[in-house]
Steps between C-alpha positions, in 0.01 A plus 500: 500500500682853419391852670182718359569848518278784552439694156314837629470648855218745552405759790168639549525826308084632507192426665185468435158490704284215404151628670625589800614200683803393284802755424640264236810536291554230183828329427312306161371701218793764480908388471406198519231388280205301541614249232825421695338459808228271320283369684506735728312771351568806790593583820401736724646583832391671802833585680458571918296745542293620796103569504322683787178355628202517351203408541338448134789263384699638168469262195422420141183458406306220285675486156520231237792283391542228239769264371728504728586408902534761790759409741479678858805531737412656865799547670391779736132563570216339441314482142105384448408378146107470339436400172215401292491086536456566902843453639576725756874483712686743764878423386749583820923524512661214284155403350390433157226566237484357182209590268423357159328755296431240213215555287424803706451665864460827691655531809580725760740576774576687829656549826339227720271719703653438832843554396383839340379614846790476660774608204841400470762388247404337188711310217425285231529347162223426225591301143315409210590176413399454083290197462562297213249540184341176540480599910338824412125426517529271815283580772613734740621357854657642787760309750584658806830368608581549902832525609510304814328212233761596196786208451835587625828370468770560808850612369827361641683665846140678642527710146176548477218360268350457172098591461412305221155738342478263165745260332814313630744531708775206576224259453234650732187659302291823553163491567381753240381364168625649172413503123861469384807436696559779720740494827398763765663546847582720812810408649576579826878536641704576765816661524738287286190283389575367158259318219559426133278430235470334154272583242530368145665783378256616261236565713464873597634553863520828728511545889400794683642565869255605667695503845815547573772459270709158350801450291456344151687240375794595772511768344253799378302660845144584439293699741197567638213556207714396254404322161732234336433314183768246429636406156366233293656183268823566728528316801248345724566520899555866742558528805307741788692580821371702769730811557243627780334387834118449326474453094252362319515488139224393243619305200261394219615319141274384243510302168398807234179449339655644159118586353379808348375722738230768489470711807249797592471607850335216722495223197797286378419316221632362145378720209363796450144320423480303839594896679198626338245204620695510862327905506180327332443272740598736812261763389221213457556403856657146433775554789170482737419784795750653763301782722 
């Protein structure tokens, strides 16, 4: 196995308010395409940041979304989703919510109401996650994935540990379900804590420290809120090493969809055709009812 190195390091640079619960800024969609990130389509991130109480919690309100999967993150505060098939969930610190949009959905979220009332600091991460185009009129589905329920896999010398969110890590298995083969994790480490992975080396791969800071294949030092997509066809295994008391880093690699893609606001589809009959069907009130 020879070393993967990183390709592109980002840093936050603008922010943006999605409603008013999520101050959000994208690492997909600008340097680095959403092509070479295939299949994951965007991500947004809501770096620490600190919301006084209040009473009427701050959200997003019902909107639609179709041919594609939402992927959740809490790491600080609490998160409550709704969305038109029924499912309701509070997500809390280290929990998970994965929503297929499929054939078509409106949804909504918010502070959970309790944590609004009291305030405090708030961080976390949302993807799209493409769905392949014979995936894209599945029906919709949501998996709420707890983390004191999430597999985990105990690294060497009290290092820390590996959360395993969806696909494989040395032979243990995620609980969340996927569409195409996708490996998503939080990994946890102590001071001096250290964890490799292997991906084949075509599959799109990034991490995201999203506490603390870690050293890179021995070598590169990446801190907090930093972005790092690593090269691909050239090498297969990095390294993470904790260079701080408390890091946690999420890492995510996925086999590219390489299909045509045709985006407009909430809708990721294939052509331009099934774009226009994604707003056909939303207008005629096929994604169902969300007060």
């Amino acid at each position: 196995m020879s070393t993967r190195n990183i390709e592109k390091i980002l840093k936050p640079e603008s922010f943006n308010w999605v409603g008013d619960a999520f101050y959000t800024t994208s690492f997909i969609g600008r340097e680095i395409t959403r092509r070479r990130m295939d299949p994951f389509f965007a991500l947004g991130y809501n770096a620490d940041i600190h919301f006084e109480a209040k009473k009427i919690p701050r959200g997003v309100g019902a909107h639609p979304h179709k041919g594609f999967e939402t992927v959740t993150l809490a790491y600080k505060g609490n998160i409550e989703h709704e969305d038109s098939r029924g499912n309701h969930g509070v997500i809390k610190e280290g929990d998970v919510q994965w929503m297929t949009a499929g054939s078509g959905i409106l949804h909504k979220e918010h502070h959970e109401k309790e944590w609004s009332q009291a305030g405090g600091m708030f961080q976390m991460v949302q993807m799209w996650v493409n769905l392949p185009a014979k995936d894209k009129e599945t029906t919709p589905k949501y998996q709420e994935l707890i983390y004191n329920e999430m597999t985990e896999y105990p690294l060497e010398n009290n290092g820390g540990r590996v959360k395993i969110i969806a696909g494989e890590y040395k032979g243990l298995q995620g609980k969340g379900t996927t569409f195409s083969p996708i490996h998503l994790f939080n990994v946890e480490l102590n001071k001096d804590g250290f964890a490799d992975f292997t991906f084949p080396n075509d599959y799109n791969t990034a991490i995201l420290i999203i506490e603390g800071s870690v050293l890179v294949n021995d070598s590169q030092e990446m801190n907090k809120d930093s972005f790092a997509m690593f090269e691909n066809n050239v090498g297969d295994t990095f390294t993470l090493k904790a260079t701080s008391e408390k890091t946690l880093v999420l890492v995510l690699s996925g086999e590219p969809l390489n299909e045509p893609i045709a985006h407009y606001g909430p809708f990721v589809m294939n052509t331009q055709d099934q774009l226009a009959q994604a707003f056909e069907d939303f207008q005629a009130g096929k994604f169902g009812v969300l007060n």
